[in-house]
VMD Tcl script that draws the C-alpha trace (Angstrom):
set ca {
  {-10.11 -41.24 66.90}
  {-11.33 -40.80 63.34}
  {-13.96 -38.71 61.30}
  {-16.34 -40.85 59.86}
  {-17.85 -39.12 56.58}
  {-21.25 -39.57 55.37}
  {-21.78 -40.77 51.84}
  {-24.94 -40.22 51.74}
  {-25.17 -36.69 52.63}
  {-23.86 -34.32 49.77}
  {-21.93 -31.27 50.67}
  {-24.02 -27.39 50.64}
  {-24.36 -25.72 47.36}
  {-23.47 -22.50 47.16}
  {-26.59 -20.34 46.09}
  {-26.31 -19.15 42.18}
  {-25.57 -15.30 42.10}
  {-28.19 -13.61 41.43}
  {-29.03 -12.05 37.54}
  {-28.82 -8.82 38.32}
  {-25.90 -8.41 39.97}
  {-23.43 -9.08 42.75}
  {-23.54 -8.37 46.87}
  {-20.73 -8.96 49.15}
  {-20.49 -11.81 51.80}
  {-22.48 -11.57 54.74}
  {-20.44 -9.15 57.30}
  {-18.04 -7.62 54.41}
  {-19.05 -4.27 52.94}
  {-18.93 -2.44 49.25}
  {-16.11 -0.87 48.04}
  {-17.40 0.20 44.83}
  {-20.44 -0.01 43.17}
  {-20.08 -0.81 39.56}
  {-23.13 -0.93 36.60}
  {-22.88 -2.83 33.72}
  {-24.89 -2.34 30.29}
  {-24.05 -5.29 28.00}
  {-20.17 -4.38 26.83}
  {-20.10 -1.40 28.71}
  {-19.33 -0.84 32.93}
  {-18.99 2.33 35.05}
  {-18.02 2.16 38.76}
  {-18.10 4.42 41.21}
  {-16.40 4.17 44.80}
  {-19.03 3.41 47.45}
  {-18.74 6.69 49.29}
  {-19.68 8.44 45.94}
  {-23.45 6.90 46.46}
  {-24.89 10.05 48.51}
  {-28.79 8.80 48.33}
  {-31.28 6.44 46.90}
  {-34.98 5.99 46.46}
  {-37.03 3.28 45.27}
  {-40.69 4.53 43.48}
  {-43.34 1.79 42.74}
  {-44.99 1.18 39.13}
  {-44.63 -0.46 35.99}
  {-41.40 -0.56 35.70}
  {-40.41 0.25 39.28}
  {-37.30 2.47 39.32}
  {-34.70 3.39 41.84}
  {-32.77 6.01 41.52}
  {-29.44 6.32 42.64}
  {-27.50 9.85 43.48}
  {-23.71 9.03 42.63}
  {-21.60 12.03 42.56}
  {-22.69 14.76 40.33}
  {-24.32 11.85 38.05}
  {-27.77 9.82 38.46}
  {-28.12 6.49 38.26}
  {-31.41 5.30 37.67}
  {-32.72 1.87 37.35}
  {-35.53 0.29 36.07}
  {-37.43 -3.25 36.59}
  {-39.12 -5.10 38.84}
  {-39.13 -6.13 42.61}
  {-36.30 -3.46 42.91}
  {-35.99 -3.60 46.67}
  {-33.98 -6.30 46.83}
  {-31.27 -3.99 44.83}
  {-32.64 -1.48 47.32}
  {-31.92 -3.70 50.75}
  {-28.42 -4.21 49.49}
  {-27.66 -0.62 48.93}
  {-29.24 0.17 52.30}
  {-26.58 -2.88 54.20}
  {-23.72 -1.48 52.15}
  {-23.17 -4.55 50.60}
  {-23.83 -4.16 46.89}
  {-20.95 -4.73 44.63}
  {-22.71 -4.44 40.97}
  {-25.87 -4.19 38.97}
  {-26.29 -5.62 35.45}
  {-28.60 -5.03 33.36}
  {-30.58 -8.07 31.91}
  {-33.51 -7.24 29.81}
  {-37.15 -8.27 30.50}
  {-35.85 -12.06 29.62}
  {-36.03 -13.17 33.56}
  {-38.43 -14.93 35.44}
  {-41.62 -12.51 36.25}
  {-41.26 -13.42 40.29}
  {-37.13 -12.59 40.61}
  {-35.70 -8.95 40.66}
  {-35.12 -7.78 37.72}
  {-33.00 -4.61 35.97}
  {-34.97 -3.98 32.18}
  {-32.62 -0.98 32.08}
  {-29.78 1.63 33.32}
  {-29.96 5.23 32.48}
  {-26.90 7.41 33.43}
  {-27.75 11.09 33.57}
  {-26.03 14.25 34.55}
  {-27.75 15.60 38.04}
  {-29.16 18.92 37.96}
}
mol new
graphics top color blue
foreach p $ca { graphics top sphere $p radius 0.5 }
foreach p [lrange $ca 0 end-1] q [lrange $ca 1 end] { graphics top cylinder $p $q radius 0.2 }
display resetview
């Protein structure tokens, strides 16, 4: 018995990663978190990221509590960054600029601060 294969049907392509970052395969979870700005990239392990809120506006931010820093970022249709945080699974953020398509997630900036 043989396997007959189909030329007519092409193979699945893999979905293009997204702009702003990275999130792990479906059932695999984040080791680290790492943000980059242009040049420059600071990771932190995964159990460093202690909380996380999303606040609605113009830019939307979400700010992320990573050991004694804060990590906040700013953009647009931040949830999906959010989501991935929430399943574990995100593996890095970059940040893009406003040059992205006005419907896709977007990171404008990254702002690393000391927390109080």
């Amino acid at each position: 018995m043989s396997l007959k294969h189909s030329a007519e049907k092409q193979p699945a392509a893999r979905p293009a990663a997204p702009a702003w970052g990275r999130v792990a395969k479906e059932g695999e979870t984040a080791r680290t978190l790492c943000f980059s700005v242009g040049e420059r990239s600071v990771s932190y392990p995964a159990d460093a990221i202690a909380r996380w809120e999303l606040s609605p506006g113009k830019p939307e931010s979400l700010v992320i509590m990573a050991g004694h820093e804060t990590v906040t970022l700013l953009g647009r249709k931040l949830a999906t960054i959010r989501d991935a945080l929430n399943a574990g699974r995100l593996l890095e953020v970059k940040q893009q600029g406003d040059n992205s398509a006005g419907n896709e997630t977007a990171v404008s900036e990254i702002r690393f601060a000391v927390a109080d």
